[in-house]
C-alpha positions in Angstrom: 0.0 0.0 0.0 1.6 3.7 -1.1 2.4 5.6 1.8 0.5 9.3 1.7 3.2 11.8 0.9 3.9 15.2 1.6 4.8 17.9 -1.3 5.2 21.7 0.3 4.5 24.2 -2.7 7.9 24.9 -2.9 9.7 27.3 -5.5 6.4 27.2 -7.5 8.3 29.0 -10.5 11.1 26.2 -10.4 9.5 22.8 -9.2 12.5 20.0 -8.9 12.0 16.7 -8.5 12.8 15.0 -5.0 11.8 12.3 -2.5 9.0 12.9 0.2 8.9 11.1 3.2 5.6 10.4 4.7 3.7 12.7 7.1 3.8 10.6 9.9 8.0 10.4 9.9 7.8 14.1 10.1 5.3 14.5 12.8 7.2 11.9 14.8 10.9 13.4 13.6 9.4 16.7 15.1 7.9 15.7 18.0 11.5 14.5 18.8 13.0 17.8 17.8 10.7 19.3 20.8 10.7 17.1 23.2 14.9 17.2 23.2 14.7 20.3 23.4 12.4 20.6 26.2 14.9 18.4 27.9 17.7 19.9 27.2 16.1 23.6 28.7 14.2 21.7 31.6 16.8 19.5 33.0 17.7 20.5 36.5 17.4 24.1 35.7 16.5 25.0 39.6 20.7 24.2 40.0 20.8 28.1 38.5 19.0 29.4 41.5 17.8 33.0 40.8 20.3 33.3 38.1 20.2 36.8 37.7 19.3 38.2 40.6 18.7 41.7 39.1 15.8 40.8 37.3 15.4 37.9 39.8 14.0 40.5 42.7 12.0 42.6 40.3 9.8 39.3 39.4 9.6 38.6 43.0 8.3 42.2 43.4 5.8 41.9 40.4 4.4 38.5 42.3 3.8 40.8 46.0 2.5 44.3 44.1 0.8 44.5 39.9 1.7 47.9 40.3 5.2 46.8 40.6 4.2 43.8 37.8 3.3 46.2 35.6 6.2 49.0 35.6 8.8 46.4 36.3 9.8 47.3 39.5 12.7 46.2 41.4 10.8 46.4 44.7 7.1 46.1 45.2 7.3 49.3 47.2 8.2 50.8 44.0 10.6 52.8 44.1 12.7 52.5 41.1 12.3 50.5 37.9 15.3 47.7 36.5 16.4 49.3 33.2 14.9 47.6 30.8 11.1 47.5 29.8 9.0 44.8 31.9 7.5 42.5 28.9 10.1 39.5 30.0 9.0 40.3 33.9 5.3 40.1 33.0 5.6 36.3 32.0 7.8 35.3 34.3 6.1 37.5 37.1 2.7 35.7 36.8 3.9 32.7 36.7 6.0 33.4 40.1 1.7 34.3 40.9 0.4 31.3 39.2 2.7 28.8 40.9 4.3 30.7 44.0 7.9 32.2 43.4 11.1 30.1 43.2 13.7 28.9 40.9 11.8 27.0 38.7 8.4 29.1 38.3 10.7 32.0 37.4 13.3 30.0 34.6 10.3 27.2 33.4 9.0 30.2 31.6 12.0 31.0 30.2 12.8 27.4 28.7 9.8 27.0 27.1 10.5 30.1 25.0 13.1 28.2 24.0 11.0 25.1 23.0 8.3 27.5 20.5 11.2 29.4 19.1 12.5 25.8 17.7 9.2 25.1 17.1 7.9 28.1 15.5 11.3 28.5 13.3 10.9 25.1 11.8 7.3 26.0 10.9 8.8 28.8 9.4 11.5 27.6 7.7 9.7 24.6 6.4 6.4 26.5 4.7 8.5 27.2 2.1 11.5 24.6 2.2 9.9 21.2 3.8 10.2 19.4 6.3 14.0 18.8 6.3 15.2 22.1 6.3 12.9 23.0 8.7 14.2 20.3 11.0 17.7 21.4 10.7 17.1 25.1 11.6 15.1 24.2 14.7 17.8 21.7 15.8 20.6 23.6 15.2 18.9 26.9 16.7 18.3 24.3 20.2 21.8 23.5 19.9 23.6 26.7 19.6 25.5 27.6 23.1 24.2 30.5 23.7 20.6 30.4 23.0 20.8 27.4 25.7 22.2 29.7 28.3 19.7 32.0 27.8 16.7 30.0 27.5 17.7 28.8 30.8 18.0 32.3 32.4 15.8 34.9 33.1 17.7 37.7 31.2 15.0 39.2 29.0 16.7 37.8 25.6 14.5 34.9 25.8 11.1 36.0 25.4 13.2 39.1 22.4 14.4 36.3 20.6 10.7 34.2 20.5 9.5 37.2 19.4 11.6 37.9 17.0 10.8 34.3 15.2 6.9 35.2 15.5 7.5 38.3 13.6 9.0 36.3 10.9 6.8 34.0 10.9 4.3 36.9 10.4 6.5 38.1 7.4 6.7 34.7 5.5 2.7 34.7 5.7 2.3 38.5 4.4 4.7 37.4 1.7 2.9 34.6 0.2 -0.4 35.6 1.0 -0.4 39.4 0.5 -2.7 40.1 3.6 -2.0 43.0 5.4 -3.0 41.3 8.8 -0.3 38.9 8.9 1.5 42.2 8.9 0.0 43.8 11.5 0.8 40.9 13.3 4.6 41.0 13.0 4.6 45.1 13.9 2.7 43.9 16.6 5.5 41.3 17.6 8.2 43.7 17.3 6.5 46.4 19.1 6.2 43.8 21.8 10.0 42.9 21.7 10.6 46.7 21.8 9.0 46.5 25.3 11.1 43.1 26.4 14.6 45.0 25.2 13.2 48.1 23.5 15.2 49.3 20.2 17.4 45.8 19.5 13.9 44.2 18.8 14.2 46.9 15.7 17.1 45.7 14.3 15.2 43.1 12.0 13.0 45.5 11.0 14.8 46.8 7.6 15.2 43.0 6.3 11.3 42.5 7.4 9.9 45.7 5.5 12.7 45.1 2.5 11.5 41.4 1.8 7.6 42.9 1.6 8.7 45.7 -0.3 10.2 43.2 -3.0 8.7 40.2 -3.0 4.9 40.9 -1.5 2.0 39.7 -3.6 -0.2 43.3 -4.0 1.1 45.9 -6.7 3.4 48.4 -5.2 1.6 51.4 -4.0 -0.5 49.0 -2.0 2.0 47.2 -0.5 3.7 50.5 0.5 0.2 51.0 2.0 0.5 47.9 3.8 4.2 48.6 5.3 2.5 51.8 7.1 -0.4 49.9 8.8 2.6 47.7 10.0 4.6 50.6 11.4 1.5 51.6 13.1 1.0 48.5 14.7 4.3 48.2 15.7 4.1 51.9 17.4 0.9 51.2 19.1 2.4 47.8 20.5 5.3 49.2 21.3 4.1 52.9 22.1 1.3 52.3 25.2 3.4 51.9 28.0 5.6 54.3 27.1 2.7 56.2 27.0 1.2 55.2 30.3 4.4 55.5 32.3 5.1 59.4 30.2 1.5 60.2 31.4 1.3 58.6 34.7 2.5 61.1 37.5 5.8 60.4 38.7 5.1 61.0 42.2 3.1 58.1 42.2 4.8 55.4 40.7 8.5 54.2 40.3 11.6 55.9 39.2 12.8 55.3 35.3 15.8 53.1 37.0 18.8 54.1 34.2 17.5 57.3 32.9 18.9 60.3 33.5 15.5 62.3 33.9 12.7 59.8 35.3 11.9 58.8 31.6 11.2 55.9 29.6 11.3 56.8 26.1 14.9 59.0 27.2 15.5 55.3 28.5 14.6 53.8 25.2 16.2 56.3 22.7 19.5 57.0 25.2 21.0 54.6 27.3 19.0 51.8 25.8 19.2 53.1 22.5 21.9 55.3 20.4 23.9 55.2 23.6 24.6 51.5 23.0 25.9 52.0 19.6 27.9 55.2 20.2 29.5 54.1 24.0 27.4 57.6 25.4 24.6 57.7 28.1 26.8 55.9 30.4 27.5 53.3 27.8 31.2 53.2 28.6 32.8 54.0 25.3 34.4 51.1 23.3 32.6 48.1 24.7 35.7 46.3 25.0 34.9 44.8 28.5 32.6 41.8 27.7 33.0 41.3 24.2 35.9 42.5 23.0 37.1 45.8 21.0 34.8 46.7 18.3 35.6 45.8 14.6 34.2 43.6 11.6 35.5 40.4 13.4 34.4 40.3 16.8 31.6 37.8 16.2 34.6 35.5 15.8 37.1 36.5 18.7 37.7 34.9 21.8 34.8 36.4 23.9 31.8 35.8 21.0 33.2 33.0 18.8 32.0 30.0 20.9 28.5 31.4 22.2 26.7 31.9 18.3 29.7 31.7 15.1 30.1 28.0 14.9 27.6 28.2 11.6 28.2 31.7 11.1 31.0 31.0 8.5 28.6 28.4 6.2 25.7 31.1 6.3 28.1 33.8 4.8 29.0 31.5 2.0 25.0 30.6 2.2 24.0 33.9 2.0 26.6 34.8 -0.6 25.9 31.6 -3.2 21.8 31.8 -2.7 21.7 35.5 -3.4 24.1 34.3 -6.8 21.7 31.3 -7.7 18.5 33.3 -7.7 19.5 36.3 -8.9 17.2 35.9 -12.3 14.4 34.8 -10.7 10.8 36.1 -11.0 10.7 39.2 -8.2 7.9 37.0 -5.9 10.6 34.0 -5.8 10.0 32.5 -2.3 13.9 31.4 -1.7 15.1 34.7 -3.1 12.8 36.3 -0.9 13.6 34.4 2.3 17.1 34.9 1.8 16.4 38.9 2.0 14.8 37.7 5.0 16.8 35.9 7.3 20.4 37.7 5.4 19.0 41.1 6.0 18.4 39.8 9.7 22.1 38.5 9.8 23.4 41.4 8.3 22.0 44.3 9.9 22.0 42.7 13.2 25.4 41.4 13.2 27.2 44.4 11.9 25.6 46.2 14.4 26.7 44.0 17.4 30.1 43.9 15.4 30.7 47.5 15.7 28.7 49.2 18.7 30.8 51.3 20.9 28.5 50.9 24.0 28.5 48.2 26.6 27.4 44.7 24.7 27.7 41.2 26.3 28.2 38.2 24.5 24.9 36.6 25.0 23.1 39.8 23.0 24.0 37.2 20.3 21.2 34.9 20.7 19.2 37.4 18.7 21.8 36.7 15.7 21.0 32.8 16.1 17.6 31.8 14.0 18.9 33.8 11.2 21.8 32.1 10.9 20.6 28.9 11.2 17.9 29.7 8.9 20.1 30.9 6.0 22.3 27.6 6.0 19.2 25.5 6.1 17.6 27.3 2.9 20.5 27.8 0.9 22.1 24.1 1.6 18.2 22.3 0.5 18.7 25.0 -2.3 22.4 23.6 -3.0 21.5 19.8 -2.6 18.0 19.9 -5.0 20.7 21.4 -7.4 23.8 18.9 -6.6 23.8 17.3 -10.3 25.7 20.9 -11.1 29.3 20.9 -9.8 29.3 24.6 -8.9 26.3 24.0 -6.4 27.8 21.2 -4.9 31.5 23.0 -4.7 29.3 25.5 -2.5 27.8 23.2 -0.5 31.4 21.6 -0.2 33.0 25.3 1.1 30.1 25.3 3.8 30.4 22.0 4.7 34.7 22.8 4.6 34.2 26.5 6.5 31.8 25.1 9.4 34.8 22.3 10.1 37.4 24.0 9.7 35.8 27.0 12.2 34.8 24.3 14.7 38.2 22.8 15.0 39.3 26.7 15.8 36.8 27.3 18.0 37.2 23.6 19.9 41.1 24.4 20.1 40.5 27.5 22.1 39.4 25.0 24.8 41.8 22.7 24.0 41.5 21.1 27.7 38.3 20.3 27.1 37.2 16.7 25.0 40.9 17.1 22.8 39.3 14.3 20.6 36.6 16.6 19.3 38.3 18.6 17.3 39.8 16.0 15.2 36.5 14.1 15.0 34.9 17.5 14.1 37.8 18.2 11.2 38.0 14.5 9.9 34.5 13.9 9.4 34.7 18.0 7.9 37.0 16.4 5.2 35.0 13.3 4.3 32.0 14.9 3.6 33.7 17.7 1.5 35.4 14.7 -0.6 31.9 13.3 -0.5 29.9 15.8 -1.9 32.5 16.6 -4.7 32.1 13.7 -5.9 28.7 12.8 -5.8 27.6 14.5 -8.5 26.8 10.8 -10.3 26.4 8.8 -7.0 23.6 10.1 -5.4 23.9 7.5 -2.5 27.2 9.0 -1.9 26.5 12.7 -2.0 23.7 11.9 0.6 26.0 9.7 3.4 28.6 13.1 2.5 25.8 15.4 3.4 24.8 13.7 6.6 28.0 13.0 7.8 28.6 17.1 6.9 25.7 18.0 8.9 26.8 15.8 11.8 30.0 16.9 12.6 28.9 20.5 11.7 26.7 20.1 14.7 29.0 18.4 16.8 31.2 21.1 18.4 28.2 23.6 19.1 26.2 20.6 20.3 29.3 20.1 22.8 29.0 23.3 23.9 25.7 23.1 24.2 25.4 19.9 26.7 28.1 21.8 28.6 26.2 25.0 28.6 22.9 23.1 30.2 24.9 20.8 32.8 26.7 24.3 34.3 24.7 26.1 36.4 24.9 29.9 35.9 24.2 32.9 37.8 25.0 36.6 37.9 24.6 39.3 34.9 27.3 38.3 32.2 27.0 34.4 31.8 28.4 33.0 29.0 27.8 29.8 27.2 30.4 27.1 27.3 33.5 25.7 28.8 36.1 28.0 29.7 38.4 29.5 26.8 42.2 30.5 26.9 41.6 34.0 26.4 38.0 34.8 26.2 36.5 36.8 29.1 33.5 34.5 29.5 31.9 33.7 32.8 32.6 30.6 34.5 36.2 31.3 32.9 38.6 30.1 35.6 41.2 31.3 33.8 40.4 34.4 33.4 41.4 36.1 37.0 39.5 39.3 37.4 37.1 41.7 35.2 38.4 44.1 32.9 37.8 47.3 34.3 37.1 48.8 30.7 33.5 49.1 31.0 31.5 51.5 33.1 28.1 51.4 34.7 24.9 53.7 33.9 24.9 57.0 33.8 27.7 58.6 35.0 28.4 54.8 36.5 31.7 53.3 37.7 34.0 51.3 36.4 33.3 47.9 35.5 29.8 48.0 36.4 27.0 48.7 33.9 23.6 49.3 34.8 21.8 46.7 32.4 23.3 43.8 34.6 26.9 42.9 34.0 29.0 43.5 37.2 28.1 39.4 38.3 29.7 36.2 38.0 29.0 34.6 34.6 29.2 31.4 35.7 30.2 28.2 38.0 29.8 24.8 37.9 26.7 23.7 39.8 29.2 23.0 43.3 30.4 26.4 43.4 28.1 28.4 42.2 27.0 31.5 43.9 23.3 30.9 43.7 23.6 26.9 43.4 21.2 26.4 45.4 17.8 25.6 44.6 16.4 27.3 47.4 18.3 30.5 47.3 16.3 31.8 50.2 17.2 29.0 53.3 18.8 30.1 55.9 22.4 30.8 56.3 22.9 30.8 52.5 24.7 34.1 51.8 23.7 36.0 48.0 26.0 38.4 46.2 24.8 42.5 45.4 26.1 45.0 43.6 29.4 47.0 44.7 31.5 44.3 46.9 35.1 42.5 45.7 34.0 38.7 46.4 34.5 36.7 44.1 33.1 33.1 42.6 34.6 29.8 41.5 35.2 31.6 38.0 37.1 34.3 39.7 35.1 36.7 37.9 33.9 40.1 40.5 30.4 39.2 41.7 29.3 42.4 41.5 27.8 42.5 45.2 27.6 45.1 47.8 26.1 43.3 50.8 26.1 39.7 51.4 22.8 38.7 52.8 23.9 36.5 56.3 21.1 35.1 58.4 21.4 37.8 61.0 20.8 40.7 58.5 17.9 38.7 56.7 16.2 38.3 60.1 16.5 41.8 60.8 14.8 42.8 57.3 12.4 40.1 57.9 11.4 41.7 61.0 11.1 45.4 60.0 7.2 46.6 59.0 7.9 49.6 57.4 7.3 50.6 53.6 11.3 49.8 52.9 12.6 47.2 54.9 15.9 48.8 54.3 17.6 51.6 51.8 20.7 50.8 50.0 22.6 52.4 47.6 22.4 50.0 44.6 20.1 47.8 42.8 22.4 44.6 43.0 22.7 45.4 46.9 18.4 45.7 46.9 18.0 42.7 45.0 20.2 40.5 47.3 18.7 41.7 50.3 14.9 41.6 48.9 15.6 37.8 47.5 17.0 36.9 51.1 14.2 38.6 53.2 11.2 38.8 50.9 10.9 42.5 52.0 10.8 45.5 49.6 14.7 47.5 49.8 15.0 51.0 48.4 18.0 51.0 45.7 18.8 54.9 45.8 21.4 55.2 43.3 19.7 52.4 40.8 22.5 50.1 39.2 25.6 51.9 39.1 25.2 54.2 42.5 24.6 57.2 40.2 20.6 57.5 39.2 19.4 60.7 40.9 16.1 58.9 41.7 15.0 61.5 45.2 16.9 64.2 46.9 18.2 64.6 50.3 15.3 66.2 51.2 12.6 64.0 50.1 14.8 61.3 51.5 14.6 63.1 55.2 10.7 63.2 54.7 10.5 59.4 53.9 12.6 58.4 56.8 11.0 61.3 59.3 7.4 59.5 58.0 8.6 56.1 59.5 9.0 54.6 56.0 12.4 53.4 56.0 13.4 51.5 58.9 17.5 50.8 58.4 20.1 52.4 55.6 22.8 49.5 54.6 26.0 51.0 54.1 28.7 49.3 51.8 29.9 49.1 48.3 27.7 51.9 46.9 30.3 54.8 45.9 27.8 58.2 46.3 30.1 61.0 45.8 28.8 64.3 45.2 25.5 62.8 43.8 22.3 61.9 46.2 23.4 59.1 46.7 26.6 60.6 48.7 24.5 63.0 50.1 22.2 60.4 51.8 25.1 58.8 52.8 26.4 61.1 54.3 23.5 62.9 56.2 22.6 59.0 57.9 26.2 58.6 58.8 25.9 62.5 60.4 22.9 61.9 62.7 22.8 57.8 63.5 24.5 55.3 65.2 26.5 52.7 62.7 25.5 48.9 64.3 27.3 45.8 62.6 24.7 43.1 61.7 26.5 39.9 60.0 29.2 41.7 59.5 27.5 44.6 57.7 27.2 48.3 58.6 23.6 49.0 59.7 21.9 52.3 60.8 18.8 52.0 62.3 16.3 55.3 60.9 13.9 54.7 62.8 15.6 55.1 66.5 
């Protein structure tokens, strides 16, 4: 009996002949694909603790107070905001309310992003390309490094990153369909991911509109048409809460944590925005810190290489030999267009991460991963349907070649770690190049080439990968993957101390930006700092911003005051508005994870927001609001902050609670 067989309307203008495997193999094959991945982002993520315990404190806040939900607060008090928009908080916030707040409510979230971005970028990739090329995309966007560390983190790159694939998604329907509310529907997506990281969710946004403005179905002027009822989605999504918090009185709801004056679109367009790409707004100029000095190769140095570039090399070449082989095609050609697609995406969005001058952390580069995943799965189905021609299969052979060859680099940096690999990676590398140049007749032989191309192509991110997920990680720079020898990674043993070339927030210090990146990176799941799956039992101590400890990975952990049993119970005694004040928002978060109490952070990240004055500070404390001030690790100055500090440290008495300086405001 003939099996029921699946045939994709692909390249409508150019059908080729090729073999379909039934339905059911790819339901089953993509079942698989999900379930592994669920796996993978599910197993034992609790061993990461709180993770981030920046953005770790604000969801606890947004499961005590929706006020706090919905600004994003970092206390449920709300006093100040964390920097970045609260989209990511929302999801994780109610289901900290849905299922009580831990470790696992707060990251489960997270990982199942992970799962329906696979899922949703094979759906997308295989519309037009089948099933196969759908199924490679999705696995080897699960297997890149660093879209497993953050997929098991509670950064907000997660939930920017499954949106980003929605909008896409949204795209590739407008495209072949010509309906202007499958548009609407990817503004809508970006204007959401403009509220999860505000303007990186934009990047995307010239290859979106270009591949519309080329390859849509309607005549011109109504497609142009169509473009503007996307950018008005895309505002409105994006554009309401920027608009309630604008229009909301200030004295009744939190400080714009990061901004210079109490404002959320200066947030968006300055420190958030150009000041990212030119090293201003407190950007610390040159971005050097995490991720190397700017230039056309740091996607491949030491500090990014191994988190997102193992297939970066092959979708070049993709990119490059797709554009080539459907040059002549009709202007609606679905490959052509999906290579303007996902190669605008690559482009655009790594240049810009190539060359910004403001702070940027290696793991901003999951937002470069489905695109380059994407691009080597379309062009290489392209390439193979037209193997019979040696010039296709010499192309496929370079990114079969490149992706080896790149691997073997990238596995020697770690050259500790699994020696083997690298020589299984490059053999196997060689084979299939030999194989697919000389199966232009032998189509059984081109075919073991090709999988044995695609196997050890996979092999060295997949490494990094397994590594990634068994490594618990905590603080605000992880990284993804074993330690390199000259990388500046977290959970890099090797590495001794952080560069002090970045700087912190607005007029911030050294070394300490205010979008999270003054914490450990990461540790192995013995020693790390929040290792713990109850992060909150007594005794256990928790890292904030400002002090010199250190973790396993010898990286600064960014904290101010550890949170010991004695100062917890104090906090957890107090009935005031503000448990405590302190002068940064690592130090608040610490102190608010330990005790469950809201903590004032004065100075927001870096000790320098000018989020109250002395005297509105004197009216708080007089008003029995503020029980104790925490002093410790919070610089000050001449700023508020200093001011505070040094009007408490006038007119109270310093006590030492766990080994931390502790005035009492309310005696």
């Amino acid at each position: 009996m003939t099996a029921t067989l699946s045939r994709p309307d692909l390249d409508r203008d150019r059908p080729l002949p090729r073999k379909y495997v039934p339905k059911r193999q790819h339901r089953l094959s993509l079942v698989a694909l999900l379930l592994g991945t669920g796996v993978l982002y599910l197993w034992n993520l609790s061993a990461s603790g709180y993770a981030n315990e920046f953005y770790a404190a604000a969801v606890q806040a947004g499961t005590q107070s929706w006020k706090a939900l919905l600004f994003g607060s970092l206390d449920s008090a709300n006093y100040i905001t964390v920097d970045k928009p609260p989209a990511a908080l929302w999801v994780m916030g109610l289901s900290g309310r849905l299922f009580g707040f831990n470790s696992w409510s707060m990251l489960a979230p997270q990982a199942l992003m992970g799962v329906a971005a696979v899922g949703l970028l094979y759906a997308t990739v295989k519309r037009w390309f089948g099933h196969a090329a759908g199924l490679f995309a999705g696995a080897a966007l699960a297997l890149t490094p660093v879209a497993v560390l953050m997929f098991r983190f509670n950064n907000p790159d997660a939930l920017l990153t499954l949106l980003l694939v929605a909008g896409a998604y949204c795209v590739v329907r407008a495209v072949e369909s010509g309906r202007t509310g499958w548009l609407l529907l990817a503004g809508s997506a970006l204007g959401f991911g403009f509220l999860t990281k505000m303007l990186q969710a934009f990047l995307v946004l010239p290859a979106f509109a270009l591949v519309y403005l080329i390859a849509g179905k309607p005549r011109l002027r109504r497609r142009i048409g169509q473009l503007l009822l996307a950018g008005v989605s895309l505002v409105v999504s994006a554009g309401w809460w920027i608009a309630l918090v604008e229009l909301w009185p200030a004295s009744s709801r939190p400080y714009i944590g990061g901004s210079e004056g109490n404002s959320a679109l200066e947030l968006a367009l300055g420190y958030n925005g150009l000041g990212r790409l030119t090293g201003s707004e407190g950007n610390g100029g040159g971005g050097g810190g995490f991720s190397g000095a700017a230039g056309l190769f740091r996607l491949f140095n030491e500090n990014m290489g191994g988190q997102v570039s193992w297939l970066l090399p092959a979708a070049l070449i993709a990119l490059v030999a797709g554009l080539v082989l459907t040059f002549r095609r009709p202007r609606t050609d679905r490959t052509r267009a999906a290579l303007v697609l996902w190669g605008g995406w690559l482009l655009v969005t790594g240049l810009v991460l190539s060359f910004m001058e403001g702070t940027v952390h290696e793991y901003y580069t999951v937002a470069l991963a489905p695109s380059v995943v994407a691009v080597v799965a379309i062009t290489g189905r392209l390439l193979w349907l037209e193997r019979r021609r040696f010039v296709a299969r010499a192309a496929l052979a370079a990114m079969v070649g490149a992706t080896g060859a790149w691997s073997y680099v990238l596995l020697n940096r770690t050259a500790d770690w699994y020696p083997p690999l690298r020589y299984v990676v490059a053999v196997g590398a060689v084979v299939a190049v030999v194989g697919l140049l000389a199966g232009g007749r032998w189509k059984k032989l081109a075919a073991v080439a090709l999988i044995v191309g695609l196997l050890t192509g996979l092999a060295g991110s997949g490494a990094y990968a397994l590594q990634t997920a068994a490594t618990a990680h905590s603080g605000s720079t992880p990284t993804a993957g074993p330690a390199t020898s000259g990388g500046m990674g977290g959970g890099n043993p090797r590495l001794g101390t952080m560069p002090s070339g970045g700087q912190g927030g607005p007029g911030g210090q050294q070394g300490t930006p205010p979008d999270g990146s003054a914490s450990s990176g990461s540790a192995s799941s013995t020693d790390s700092a929040s290792g713990s799956s109850d992060p909150t039992a007594a005794g256990s101590t928790s890292s904030a911003a400002g002090n010199s400890t250190t973790t396993a990975g010898n990286r600064p952990t960014g904290g101010g005051t550890t949170s010991s049993a004695e100062l917890t119970a104090l906090l957890k005694a107090s009935d005031t508005t503000w448990a405590a004040a302190v002068g940064t928002s690592q130090t608040a978060a610490s102190l608010e994870l330990a005790s469950g109490k809201a903590v004032m952070a004065i100075g927001g990240w870096s000790g320098s927001d000018e989020s109250t004055t002395l005297a509105a500070f004197q009216a708080l404390v007089k008003a029995g609001k503020v029980h104790y001030f925490v002093a410790g690790g919070q610089g000050g100055g001449d700023g508020v902050l200093g001011q505070i500090t040094s009007w408490v440290e006038a007119n109270y008495t310093a006590t030492t609670v766990g080994g931390t300086t502790v005035y009492d405001l309310t005696a």
